[in-house]
C-alpha positions as CSV (number, residue, x, y, z in Angstrom):
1,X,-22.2,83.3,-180.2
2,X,-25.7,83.9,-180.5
3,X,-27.3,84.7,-177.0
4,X,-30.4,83.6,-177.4
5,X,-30.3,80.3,-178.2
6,X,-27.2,79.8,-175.1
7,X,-28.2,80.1,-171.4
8,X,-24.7,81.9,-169.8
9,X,-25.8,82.2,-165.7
10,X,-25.1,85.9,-164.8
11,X,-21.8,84.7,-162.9
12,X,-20.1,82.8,-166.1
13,X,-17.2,84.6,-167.5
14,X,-17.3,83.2,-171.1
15,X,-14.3,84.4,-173.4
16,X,-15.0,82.0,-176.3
17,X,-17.5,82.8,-178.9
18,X,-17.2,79.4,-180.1
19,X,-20.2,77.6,-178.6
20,X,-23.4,75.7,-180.3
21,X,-26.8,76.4,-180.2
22,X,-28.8,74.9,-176.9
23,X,-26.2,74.5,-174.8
24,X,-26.3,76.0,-170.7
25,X,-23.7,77.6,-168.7
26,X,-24.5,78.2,-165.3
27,X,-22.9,79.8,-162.2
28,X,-19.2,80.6,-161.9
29,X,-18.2,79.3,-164.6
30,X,-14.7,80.2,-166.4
31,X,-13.9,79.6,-170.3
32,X,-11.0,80.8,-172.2
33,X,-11.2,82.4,-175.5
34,X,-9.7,79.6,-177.7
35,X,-12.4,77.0,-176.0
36,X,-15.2,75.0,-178.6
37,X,-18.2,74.1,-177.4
38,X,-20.6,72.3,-179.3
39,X,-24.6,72.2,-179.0
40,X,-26.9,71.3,-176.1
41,X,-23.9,70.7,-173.6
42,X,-24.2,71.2,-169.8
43,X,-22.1,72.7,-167.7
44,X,-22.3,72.9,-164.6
45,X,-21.8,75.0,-161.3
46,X,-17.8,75.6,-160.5
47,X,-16.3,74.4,-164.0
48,X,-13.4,76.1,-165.7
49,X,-11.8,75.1,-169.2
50,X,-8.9,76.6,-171.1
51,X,-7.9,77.5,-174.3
52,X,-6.7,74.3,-176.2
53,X,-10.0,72.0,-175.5
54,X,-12.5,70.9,-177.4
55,X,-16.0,70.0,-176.6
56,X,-18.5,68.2,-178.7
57,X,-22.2,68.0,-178.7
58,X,-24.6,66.9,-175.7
59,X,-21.3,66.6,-173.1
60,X,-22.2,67.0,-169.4
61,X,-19.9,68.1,-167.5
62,X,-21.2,68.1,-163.8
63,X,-19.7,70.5,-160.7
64,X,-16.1,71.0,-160.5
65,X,-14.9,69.8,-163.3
66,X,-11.8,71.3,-164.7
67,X,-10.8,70.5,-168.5
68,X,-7.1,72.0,-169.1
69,X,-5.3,72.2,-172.6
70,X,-5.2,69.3,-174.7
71,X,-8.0,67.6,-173.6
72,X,-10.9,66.9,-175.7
73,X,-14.7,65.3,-175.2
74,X,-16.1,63.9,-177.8
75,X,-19.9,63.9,-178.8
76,X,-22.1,62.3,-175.5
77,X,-19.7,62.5,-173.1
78,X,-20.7,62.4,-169.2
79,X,-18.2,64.1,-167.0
80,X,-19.0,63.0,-163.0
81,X,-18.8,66.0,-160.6
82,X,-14.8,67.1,-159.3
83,X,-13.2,64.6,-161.9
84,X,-9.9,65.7,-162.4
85,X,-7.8,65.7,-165.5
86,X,-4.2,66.3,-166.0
87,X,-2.7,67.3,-168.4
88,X,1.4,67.0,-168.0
89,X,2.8,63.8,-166.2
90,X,5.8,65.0,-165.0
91,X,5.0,68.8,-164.0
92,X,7.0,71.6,-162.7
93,X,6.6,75.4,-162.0
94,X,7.0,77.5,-164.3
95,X,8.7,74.9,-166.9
96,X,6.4,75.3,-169.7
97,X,6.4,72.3,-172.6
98,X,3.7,70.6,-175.0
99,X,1.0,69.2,-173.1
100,X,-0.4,65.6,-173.6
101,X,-3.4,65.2,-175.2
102,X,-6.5,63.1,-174.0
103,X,-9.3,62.0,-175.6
104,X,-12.4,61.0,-173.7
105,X,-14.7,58.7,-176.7
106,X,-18.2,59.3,-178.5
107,X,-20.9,58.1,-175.6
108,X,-17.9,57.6,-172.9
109,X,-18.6,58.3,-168.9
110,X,-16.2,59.3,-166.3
111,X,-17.7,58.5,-162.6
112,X,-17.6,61.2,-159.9
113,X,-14.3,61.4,-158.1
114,X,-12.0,59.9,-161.0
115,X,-8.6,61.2,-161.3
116,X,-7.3,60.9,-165.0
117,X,-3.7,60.7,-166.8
118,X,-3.3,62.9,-168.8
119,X,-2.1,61.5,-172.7
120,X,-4.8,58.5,-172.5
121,X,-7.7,57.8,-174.3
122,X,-10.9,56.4,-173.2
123,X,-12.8,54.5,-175.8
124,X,-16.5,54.7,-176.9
125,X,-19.0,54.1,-174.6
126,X,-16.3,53.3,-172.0
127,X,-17.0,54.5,-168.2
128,X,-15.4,54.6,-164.9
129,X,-16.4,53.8,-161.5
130,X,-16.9,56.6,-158.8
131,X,-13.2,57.6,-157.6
132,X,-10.8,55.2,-160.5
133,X,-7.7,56.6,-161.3
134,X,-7.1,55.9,-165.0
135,X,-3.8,55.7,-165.5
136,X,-3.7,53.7,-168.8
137,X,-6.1,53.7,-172.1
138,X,-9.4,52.1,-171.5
139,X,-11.2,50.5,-174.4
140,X,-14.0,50.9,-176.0
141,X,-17.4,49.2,-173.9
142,X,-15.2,48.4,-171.0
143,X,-16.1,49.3,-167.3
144,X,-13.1,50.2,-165.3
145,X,-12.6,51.3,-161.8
146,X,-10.4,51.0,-158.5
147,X,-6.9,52.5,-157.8
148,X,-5.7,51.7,-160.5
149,X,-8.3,51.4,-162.3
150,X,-9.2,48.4,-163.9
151,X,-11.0,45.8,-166.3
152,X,-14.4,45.2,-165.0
153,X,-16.7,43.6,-167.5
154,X,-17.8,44.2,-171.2
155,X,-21.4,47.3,-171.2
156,X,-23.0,47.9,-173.8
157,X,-24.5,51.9,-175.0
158,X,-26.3,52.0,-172.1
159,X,-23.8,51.0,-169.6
160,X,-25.3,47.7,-169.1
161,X,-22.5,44.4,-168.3
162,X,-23.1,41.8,-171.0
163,X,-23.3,38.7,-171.0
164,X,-20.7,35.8,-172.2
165,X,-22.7,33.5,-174.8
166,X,-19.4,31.6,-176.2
167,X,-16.4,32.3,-178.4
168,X,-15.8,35.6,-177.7
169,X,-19.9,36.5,-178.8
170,X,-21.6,38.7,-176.0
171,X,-25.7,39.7,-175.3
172,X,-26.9,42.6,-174.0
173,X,-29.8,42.8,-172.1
174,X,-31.6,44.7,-175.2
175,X,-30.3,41.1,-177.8
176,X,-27.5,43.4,-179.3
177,X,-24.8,41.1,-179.7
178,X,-21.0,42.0,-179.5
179,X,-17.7,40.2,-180.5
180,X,-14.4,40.3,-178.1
181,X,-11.4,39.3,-180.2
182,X,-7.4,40.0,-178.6
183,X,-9.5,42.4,-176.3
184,X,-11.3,44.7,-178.4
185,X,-15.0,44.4,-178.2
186,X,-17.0,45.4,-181.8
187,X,-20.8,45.5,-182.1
188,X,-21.9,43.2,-184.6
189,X,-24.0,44.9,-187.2
């Protein structure tokens, strides 16, 4: 870890050297020694992450957010303030076993408040409203959100709802055009 291309707050205790170039740390802040960070993330005020996560390049993650073992943000990932992950389903002290894994998607965004399951996957460019609880995988481009969260409409990379045209063909405000098909939404190159 090279400290003068990373901002670590005074108050961070950082125990990984794993960490990219450009990327901020700021107050109270608690990583583990087997955490990777990649370059230019944020993270915030109040966050701790443990060993067995992996972080990939320009994440966000805002106030209280705390990322446990097996969970892993891809590149461009926005992480809401106090979302909370899990990361066993059916927990008990002191009864250690392998945790379930979560993958939160290239460009995906997890809305302030969310609670999430721990062994799902949200897609790319996926996000969730303020305060869902995911309990199930979310696809790629959808917007989910409510107790249980879910299917709201189609966005596109900028979180925008498309529009229906016909026969599973959708517009984004920007003329990028998607197609649905058995519920998976492509962009059409």
């Amino acid at each position: 870890m090279n400290s003068k291309t990373i901002n670590l707050h005074s108050t961070s205790l950082v125990a990984t050297q794993r960490i990219g170039d450009g990327t901020h740390i700021w107050a109270f802040v608690n990583i583990l020694e087997g955490a990777v960070i990649g370059k230019n993330c944020n993270i915030c005020d109040h966050c701790f992450i443990e060993n067995d996560v992996v972080i990939g390049n320009q994440v966000t993650l805002k106030c209280g957010v705390y990322l446990w073992d097996g969970i892993t943000l891809e590149d461009d990932v926005f992480i809401g303030p106090n979302v909370v992950f899990t990361n066993d389903i059916r927990p008990r002290s002191k009864r250690y076993k392998p945790v379930e894994r979560t993958i939160i998607s290239h460009g995906a965004s997890i809305g302030a408040n969310s609670t999430i399951l721990a062994g799902i996957r949200i897609g790319e460019y996926a996000m969730t409203g303020i305060a869902s609880v995911v309990t199930r995988n979310v696809p790629a481009y959808a917007l989910v959100y409510g107790n249980p969260a879910k299917f709201k409409a189609w966005i596109d990379e900028d979180g925008e709802k498309l529009m229906f045209e016909k026969d599973g063909l959708w517009k984004s405000r920007s003329n990028k055009y998607f197609e649905e098909k058995d519920g998976i939404l492509k962009p059409i190159i």
